[in-house]
matplotlib code that plots the C-alpha trace (Angstrom):
import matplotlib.pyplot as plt

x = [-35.9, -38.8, -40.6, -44.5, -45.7, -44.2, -46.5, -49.8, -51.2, -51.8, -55.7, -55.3, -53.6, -56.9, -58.9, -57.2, -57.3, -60.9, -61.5, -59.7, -61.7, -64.8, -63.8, -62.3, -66.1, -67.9, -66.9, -68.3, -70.8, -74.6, -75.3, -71.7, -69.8, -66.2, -63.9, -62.3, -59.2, -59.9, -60.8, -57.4, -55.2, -56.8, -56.2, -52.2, -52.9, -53.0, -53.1, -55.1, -58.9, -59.5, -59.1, -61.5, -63.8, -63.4, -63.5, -66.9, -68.0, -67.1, -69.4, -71.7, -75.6, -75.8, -73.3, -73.5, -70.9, -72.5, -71.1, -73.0, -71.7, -68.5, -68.5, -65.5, -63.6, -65.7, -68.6, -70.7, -71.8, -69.9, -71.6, -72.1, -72.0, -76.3, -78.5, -80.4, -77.6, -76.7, -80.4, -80.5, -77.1, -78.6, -81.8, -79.8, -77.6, -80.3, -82.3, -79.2, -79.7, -77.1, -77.7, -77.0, -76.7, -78.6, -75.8, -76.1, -72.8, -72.5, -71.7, -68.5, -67.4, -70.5, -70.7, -67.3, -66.1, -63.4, -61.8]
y = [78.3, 79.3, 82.5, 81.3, 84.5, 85.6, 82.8, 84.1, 86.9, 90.5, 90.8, 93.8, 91.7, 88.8, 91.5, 93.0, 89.0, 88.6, 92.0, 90.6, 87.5, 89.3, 91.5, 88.2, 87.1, 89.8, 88.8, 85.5, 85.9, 84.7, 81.4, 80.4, 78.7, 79.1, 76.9, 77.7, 77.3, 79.3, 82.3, 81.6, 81.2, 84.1, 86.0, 85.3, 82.8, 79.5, 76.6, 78.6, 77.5, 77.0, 80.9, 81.8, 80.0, 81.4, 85.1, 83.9, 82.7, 86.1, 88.1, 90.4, 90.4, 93.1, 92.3, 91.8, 89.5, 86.9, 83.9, 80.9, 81.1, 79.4, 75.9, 72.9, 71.5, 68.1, 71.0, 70.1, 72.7, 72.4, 71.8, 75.0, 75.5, 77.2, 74.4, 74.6, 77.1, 74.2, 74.3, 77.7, 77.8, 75.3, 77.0, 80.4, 78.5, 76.8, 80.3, 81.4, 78.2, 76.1, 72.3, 69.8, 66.1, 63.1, 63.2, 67.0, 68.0, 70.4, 69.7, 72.2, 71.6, 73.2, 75.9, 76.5, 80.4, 80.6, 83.5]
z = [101.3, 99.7, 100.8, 100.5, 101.0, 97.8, 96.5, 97.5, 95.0, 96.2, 96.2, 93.8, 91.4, 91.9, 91.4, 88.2, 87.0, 87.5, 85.6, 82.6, 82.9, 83.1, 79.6, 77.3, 78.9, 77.4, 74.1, 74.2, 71.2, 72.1, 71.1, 71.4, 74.3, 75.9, 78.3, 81.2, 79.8, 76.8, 78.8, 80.6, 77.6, 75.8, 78.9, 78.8, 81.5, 80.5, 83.1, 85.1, 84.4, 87.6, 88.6, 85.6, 87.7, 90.8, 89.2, 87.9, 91.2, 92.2, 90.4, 92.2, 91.7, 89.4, 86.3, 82.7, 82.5, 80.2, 82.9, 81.7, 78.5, 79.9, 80.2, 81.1, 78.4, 78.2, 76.9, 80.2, 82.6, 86.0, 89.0, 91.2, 95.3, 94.2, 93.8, 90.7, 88.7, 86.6, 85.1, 84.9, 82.8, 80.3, 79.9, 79.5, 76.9, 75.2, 74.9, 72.8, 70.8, 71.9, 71.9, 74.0, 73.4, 75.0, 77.8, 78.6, 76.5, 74.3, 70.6, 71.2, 67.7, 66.5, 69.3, 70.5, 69.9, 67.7, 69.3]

ax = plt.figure().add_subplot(projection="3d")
ax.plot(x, y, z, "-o")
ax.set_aspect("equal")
plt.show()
């Protein structure tokens, strides 16, 4: 039988996750993108996009955790529980210079960080 309370992470372990998150974050160069996934591989984490995200939900007000430079795998910006944080994201992107295409993508192979 299968202890599931072996299963469910200590929070000081989330919270040592999310801080590794937040530093492979930090590296994102401006005017280039990430994935999810990338941030979780990079972090020794692969599979585990989804928990990038909610680390980056996580973020308190005052941060300089460069967040909207992380986008999903299809290079679209995902939809957030704020209404209107998807249009701020895209201008915050496009500020940096990244473009999108006629179906709000992102022309990854042109912007993508090649960590």
């Amino acid at each position: 039988m299968i202890d599931i309370l072996t299963k469910v992470a200590h929070p000081q372990t989330m919270l040592s996750q999310y801080q590794k998150v937040y530093a492979m974050v930090r590296q994102i160069p401006e005017g280039r993108v990430a994935t999810y996934g990338q941030i979780a591989r990079l972090i020794g984490q692969p599979r585990h996009a989804r928990q990038v995200g909610y680390a980056l939900a996580a973020l308190p007000e005052e941060h300089d955790v460069p967040w909207h430079r992380v986008v999903n795998v299809k290079g679209e910006i995902s939809a957030r529980s704020k209404p209107g944080y998807e249009d701020y994201q895209r201008i915050l992107l496009e500020e940096e210079g990244i473009e999108f295409g006629l179906h709000g993508r992102i022309f990854m192979r042109e912007f993508v960080w090649d960590a």
